[in-house]
C-alpha positions as CSV (number, residue, x, y, z in Angstrom):
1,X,130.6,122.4,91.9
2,X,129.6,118.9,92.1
3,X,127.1,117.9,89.2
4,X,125.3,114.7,91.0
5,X,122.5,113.0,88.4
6,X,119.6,111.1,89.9
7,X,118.2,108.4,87.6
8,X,114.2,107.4,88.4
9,X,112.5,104.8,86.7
10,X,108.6,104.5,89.1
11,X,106.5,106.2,90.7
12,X,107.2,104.2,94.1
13,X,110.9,104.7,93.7
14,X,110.6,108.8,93.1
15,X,108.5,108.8,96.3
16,X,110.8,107.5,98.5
17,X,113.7,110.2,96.6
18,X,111.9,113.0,96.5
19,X,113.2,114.3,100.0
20,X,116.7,113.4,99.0
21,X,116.6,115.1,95.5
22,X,115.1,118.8,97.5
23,X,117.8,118.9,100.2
24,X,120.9,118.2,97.2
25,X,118.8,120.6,94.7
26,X,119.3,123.5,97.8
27,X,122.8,123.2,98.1
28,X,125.3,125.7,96.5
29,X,127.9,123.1,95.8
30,X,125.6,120.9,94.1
31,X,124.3,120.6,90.4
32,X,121.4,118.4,90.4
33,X,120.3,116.5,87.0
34,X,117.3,114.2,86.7
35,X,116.8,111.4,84.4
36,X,113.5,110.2,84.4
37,X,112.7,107.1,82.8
38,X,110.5,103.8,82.7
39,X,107.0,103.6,83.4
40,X,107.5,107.8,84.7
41,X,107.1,108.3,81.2
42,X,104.1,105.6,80.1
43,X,100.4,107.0,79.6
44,X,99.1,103.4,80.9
45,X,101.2,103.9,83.7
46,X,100.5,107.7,84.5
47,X,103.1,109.5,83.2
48,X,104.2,110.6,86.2
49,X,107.5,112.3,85.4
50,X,104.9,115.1,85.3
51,X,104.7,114.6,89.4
52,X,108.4,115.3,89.4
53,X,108.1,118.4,87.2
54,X,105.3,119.7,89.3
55,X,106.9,119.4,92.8
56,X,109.3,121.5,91.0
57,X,112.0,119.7,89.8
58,X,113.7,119.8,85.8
59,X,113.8,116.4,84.0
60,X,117.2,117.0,82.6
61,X,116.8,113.9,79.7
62,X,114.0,111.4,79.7
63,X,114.5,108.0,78.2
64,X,111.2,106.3,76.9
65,X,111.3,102.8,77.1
66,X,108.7,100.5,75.2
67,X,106.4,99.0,78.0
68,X,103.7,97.7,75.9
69,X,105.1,93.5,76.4
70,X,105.1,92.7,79.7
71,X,106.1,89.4,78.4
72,X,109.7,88.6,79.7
73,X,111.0,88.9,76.4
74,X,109.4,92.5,76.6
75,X,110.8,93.2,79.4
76,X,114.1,92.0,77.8
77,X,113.4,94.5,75.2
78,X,112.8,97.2,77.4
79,X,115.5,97.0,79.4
80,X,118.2,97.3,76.7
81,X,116.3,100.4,75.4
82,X,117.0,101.7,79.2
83,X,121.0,100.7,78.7
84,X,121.3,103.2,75.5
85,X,118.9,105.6,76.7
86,X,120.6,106.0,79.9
87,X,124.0,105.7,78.9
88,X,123.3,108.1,76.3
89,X,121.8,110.7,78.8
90,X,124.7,110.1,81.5
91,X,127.2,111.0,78.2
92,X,125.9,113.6,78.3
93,X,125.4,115.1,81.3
94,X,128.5,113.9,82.3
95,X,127.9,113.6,86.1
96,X,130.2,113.3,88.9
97,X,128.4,110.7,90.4
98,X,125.2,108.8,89.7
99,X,122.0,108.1,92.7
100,X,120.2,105.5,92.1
101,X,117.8,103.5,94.5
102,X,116.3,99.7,94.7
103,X,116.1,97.0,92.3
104,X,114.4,97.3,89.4
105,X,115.3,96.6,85.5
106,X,115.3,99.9,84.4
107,X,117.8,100.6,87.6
108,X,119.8,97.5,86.8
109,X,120.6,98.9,83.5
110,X,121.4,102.5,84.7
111,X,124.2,100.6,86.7
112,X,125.5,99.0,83.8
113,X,125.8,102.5,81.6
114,X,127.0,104.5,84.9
115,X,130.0,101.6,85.1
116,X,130.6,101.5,81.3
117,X,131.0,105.2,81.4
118,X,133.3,105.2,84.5
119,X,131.1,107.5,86.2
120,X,130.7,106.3,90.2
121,X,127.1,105.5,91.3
122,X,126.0,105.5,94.9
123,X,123.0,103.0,95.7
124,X,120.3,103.1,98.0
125,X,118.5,100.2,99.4
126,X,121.1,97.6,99.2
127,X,121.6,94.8,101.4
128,X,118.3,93.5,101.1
129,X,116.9,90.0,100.4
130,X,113.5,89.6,98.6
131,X,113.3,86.0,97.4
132,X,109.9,86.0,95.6
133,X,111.2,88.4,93.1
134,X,114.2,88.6,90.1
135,X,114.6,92.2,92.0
136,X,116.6,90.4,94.4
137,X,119.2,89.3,92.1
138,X,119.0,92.3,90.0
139,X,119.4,94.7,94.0
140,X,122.8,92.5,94.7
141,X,124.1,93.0,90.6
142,X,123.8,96.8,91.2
143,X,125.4,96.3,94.8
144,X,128.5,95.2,92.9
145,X,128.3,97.9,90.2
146,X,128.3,100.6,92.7
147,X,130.5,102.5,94.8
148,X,128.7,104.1,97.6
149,X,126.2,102.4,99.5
150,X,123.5,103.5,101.6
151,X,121.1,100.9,103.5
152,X,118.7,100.6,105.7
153,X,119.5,99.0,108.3
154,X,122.8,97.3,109.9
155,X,122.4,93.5,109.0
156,X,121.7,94.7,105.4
157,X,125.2,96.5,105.6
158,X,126.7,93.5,106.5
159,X,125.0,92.0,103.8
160,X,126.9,94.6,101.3
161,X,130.6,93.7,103.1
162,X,129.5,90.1,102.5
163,X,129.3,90.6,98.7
164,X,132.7,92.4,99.0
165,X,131.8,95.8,99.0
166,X,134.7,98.3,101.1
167,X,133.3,98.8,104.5
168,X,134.3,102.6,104.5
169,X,131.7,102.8,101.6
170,X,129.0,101.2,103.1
171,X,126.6,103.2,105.1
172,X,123.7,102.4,107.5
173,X,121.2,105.5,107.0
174,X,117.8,104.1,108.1
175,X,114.9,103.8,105.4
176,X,114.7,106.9,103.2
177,X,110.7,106.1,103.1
178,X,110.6,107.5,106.4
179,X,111.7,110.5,105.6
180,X,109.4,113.7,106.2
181,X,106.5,111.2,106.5
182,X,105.4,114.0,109.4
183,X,106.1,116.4,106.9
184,X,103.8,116.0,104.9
185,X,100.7,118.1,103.9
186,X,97.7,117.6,106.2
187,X,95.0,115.4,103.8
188,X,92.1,114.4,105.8
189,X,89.7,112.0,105.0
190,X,87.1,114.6,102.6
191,X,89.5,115.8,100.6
192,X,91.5,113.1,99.7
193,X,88.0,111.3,99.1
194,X,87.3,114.1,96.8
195,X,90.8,113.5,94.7
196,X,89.8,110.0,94.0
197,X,86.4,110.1,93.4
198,X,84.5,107.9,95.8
199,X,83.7,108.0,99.7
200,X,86.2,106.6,101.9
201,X,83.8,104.7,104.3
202,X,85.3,102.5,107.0
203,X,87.2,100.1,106.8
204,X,89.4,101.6,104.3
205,X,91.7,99.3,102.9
206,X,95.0,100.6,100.9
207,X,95.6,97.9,98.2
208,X,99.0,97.5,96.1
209,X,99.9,94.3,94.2
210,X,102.7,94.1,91.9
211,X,103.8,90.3,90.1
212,X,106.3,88.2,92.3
213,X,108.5,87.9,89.0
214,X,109.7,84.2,90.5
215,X,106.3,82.9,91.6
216,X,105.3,79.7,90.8
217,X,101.7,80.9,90.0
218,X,100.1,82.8,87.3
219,X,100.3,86.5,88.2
220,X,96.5,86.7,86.9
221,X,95.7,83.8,89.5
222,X,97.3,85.1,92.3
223,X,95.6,88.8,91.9
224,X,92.0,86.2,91.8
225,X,92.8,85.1,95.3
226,X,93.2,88.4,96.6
227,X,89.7,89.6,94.7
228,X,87.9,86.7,95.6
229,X,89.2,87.0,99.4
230,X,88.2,90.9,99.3
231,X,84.6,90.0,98.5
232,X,84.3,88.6,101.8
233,X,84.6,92.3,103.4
234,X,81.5,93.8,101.3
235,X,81.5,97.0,104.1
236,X,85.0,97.9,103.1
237,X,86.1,100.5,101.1
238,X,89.0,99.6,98.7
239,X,91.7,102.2,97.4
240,X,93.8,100.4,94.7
241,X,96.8,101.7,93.3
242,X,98.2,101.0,90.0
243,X,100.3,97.7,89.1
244,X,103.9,98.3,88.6
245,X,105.8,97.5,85.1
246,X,107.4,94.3,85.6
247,X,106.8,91.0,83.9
248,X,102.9,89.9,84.5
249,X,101.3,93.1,84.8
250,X,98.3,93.6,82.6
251,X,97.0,89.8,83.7
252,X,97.0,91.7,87.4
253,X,95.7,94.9,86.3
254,X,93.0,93.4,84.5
255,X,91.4,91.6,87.0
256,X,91.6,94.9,89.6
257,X,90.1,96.7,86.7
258,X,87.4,93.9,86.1
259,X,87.2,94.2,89.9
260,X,86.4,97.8,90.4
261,X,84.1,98.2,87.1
262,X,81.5,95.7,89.3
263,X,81.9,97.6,92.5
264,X,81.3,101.1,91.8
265,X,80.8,103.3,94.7
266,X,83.1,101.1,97.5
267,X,86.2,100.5,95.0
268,X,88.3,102.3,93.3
269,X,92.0,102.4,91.1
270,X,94.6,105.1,90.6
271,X,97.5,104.7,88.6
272,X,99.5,107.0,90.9
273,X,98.5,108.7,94.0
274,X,101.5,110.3,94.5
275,X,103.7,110.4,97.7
276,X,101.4,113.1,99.7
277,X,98.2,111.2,99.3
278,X,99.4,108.1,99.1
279,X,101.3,108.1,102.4
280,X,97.9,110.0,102.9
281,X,95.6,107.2,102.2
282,X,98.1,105.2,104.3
283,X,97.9,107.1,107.4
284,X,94.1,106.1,107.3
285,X,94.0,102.9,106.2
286,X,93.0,100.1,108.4
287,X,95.1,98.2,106.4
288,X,97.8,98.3,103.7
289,X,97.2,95.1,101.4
290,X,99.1,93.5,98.9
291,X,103.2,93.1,98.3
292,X,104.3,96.5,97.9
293,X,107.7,97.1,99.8
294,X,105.6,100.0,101.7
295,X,103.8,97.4,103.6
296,X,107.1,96.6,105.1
297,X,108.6,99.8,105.7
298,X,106.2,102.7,105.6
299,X,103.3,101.5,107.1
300,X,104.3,100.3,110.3
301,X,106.0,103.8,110.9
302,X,102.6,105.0,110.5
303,X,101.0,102.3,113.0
304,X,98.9,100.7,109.9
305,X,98.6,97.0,110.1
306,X,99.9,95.4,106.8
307,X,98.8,92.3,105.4
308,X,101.7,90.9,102.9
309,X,100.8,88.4,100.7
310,X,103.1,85.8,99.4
311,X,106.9,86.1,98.9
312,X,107.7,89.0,97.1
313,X,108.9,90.5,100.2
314,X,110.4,87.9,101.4
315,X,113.6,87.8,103.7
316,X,113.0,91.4,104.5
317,X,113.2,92.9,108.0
318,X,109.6,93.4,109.6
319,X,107.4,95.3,112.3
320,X,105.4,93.7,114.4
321,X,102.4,95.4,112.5
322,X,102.9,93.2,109.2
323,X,100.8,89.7,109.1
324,X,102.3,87.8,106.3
325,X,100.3,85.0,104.3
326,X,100.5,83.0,101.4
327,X,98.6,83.7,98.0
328,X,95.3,81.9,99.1
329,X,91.8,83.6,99.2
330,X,90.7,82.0,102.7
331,X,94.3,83.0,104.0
332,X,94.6,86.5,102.5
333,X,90.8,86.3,104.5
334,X,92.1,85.3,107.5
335,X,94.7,87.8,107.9
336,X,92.6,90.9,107.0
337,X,90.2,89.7,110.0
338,X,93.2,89.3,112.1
339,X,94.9,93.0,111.3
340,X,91.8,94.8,111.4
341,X,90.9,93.2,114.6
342,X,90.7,95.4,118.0
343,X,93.3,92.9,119.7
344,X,96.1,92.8,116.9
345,X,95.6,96.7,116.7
346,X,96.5,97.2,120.6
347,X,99.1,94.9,120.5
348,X,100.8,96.8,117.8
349,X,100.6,100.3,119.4
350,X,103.6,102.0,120.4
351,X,105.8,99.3,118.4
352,X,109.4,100.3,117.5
353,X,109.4,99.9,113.5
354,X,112.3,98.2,112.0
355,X,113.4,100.4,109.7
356,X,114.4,103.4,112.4
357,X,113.0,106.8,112.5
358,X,113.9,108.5,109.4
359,X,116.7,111.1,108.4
360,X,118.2,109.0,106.1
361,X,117.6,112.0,103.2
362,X,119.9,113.9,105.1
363,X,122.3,111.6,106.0
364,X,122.7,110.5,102.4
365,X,123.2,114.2,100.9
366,X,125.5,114.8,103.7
367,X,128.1,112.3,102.4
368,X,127.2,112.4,98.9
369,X,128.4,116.2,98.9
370,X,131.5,115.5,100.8
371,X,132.7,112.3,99.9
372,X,136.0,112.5,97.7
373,X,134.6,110.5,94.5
374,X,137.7,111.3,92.4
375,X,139.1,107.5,92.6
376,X,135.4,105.5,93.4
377,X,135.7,103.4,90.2
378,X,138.8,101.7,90.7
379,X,137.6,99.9,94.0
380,X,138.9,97.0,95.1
381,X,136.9,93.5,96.4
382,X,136.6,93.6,100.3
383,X,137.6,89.8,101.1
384,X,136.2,88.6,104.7
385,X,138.4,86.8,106.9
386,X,138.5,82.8,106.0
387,X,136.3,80.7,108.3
388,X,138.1,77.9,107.3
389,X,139.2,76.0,103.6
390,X,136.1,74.8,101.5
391,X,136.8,71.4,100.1
């Protein structure tokens, strides 16, 4: 019996592992142990661990973290709490290996228990570059802290080599945020009008907007110029979602909240969906807005135009479906018009999306059970052959 722990820190991030964590929870050979963590277990934030409890699953050890600073200090703060709660858990469950997937603080430190504790961690979503965001240092840190690695797509593999990682641990599995997208259960347009409590008129836009934790402007400011750019579509209906945890959070929240309050009836904020009606909500969007990662990898599997703002995403691969633009309310303007036009919409139709076709779940689970992790930890640095002598 292999006794694999999954470690889950968001909402977003649970979403994309929920298919993952089913498939290992069915098989025989596999103990499955969830530690639930960060904003899962925050009532400003939804406490969503209760999500994971009700698609079935047991939270073996939940690790509360205090998330009421968003200040970077706070989020200092937080983050060691997440170092001894999660080492403490890991103790002891005592796991043969440890899942964890993207970038976030609360994932960093997970890495930095798993290694303390000698326990091999396998990491999804490596590879990546997002240059608008401290996530991109913090994805390459676990990178190097981990043992298995799954990505999404070859050049991000590459990527993981690059930073010295042993090619026969590195594995190209497509984006697990495709998986069972098809799957899902059917949620038309009434009912999941009905679950958030307003009328989903056309257009319908899907908005998510987290902080870009290395932008130059004031996370408040930059959530201004996408309000003041949304007020120029007065017909549309707007779905927002809630704000993630990270540094600059309540100055973005409170202006969506501010937002909504004066536009009851065409606007409205969740702090979860979930992943059925969000991916839901997605399907019938005219357009995903914001800086969510799901703009750049879920959406355009779905054929939803996706306007990105700014450079939190940054450096990632895209789909000819995603219109990027900088944080400015006549640009963010401009490139709503431009996704929701009839002429961008054909051109995007019957696109291959960048991030392949899913399986990835699968895939993952499939090594994960097989792969001999008895000597993971004592890995040794993959050095590329020498281009040529730096002086």
């Amino acid at each position: 019996m292999r006794t694999i722990a999954a470690v889950t820190g968001s909402r977003a991030e649970y979403g994309l592992l929920q298919g993952l964590l089913r498939i290992l929870s069915a098989e025989p050979t596999v103990a499955l142990r969830i530690v639930a963590t960060g904003s899962h277990l925050s009532p400003r934030f939804g406490e969503t661990w209760r999500e994971i409890e009700s698609d079935g699953f047991t939270i073996d050890a939940k690790v509360p973290l205090p998330l009421g600073d968003d200040s970077a200090v706070g989020t200092s703060i937080a983050m060691s709490a997440a170092l001894t709660g999660v080492a403490s858990a890991l103790s002891g469950l005592n796991p043969d290996i440890v899942v964890l997937l993207g970038d976030r603080y609360e994932i960093l430190a997970a890495a930095a228990a798993a290694l303390l504790l000698r326990i091999p961690v396998a990491h999804i979503h490596g590879g990546e570059v997002t240059s608008g965001a401290m996530d991109d240092a913090m994805r390459h840190a676990i990178t190097k802290m981990s043992h298995l690695h799954f990505t999404a797509a070859e050049s991000y593999s590459r990527r993981v080599v690059q930073l010295g990682e042993p090619p026969e641990n590195v594995h190209t599995v497509g984006a697990i945020g495709l998986d069972g997208l098809s799957d899902l259960p059917a949620l038309g347009r009434e009912a999941l009008a009905k679950s958030v409590g307003i009328e989903l008129g056309e257009p319908l836009f899907l908005i998510t907007y987290h902080p870009a934790t290395l932008g130059d402007r004031d996370p408040g400011e930059a959530a201004g110029a996408l309000i003041e750019a949304l007020k120029g579509f007065p017909e549309a209906t707007l779905l927002f979602t809630g704000v993630n945890a990270d540094t600059g959070n309540r100055a973005i929240a409170d202006r969506i909240e501010k937002f909504v309050a004066l536009n009851p009836g065409r606007a409205v904020c969740t702090d979860s969906l979930g992943r059925a009606r969000y991916v839901a909500a997605m399907r019938i969007a005219d357009a995903v807005i914001g800086n969510s990662s799901s703009g750049i990898i879920e959406a355009p599997a779905l054929g939803t135009p996706t306007v990105n703002i700014g450079d939190r995403q940054a450096g990632r691969l895209r789909s000819a479906s995603v219109v990027d633009c900088p944080e400015d309310a006549r640009a963010i303007g401009a490139a709503i018009r431009r996704a929701i036009g009839a002429e961008f919409r054909g051109s995007i139709r019957g696109m291959t999306p960048a991030y392949g076709n899913g399986g990835a779940a699968r895939r993952i689970a499939d090594i994960l059970c097989r792969h001999d992790v008895a000597h993971l930890t004592a890995k040794k640095f993959h050095d590329l052959p020498a281009a040529g002598m730096v002086s």
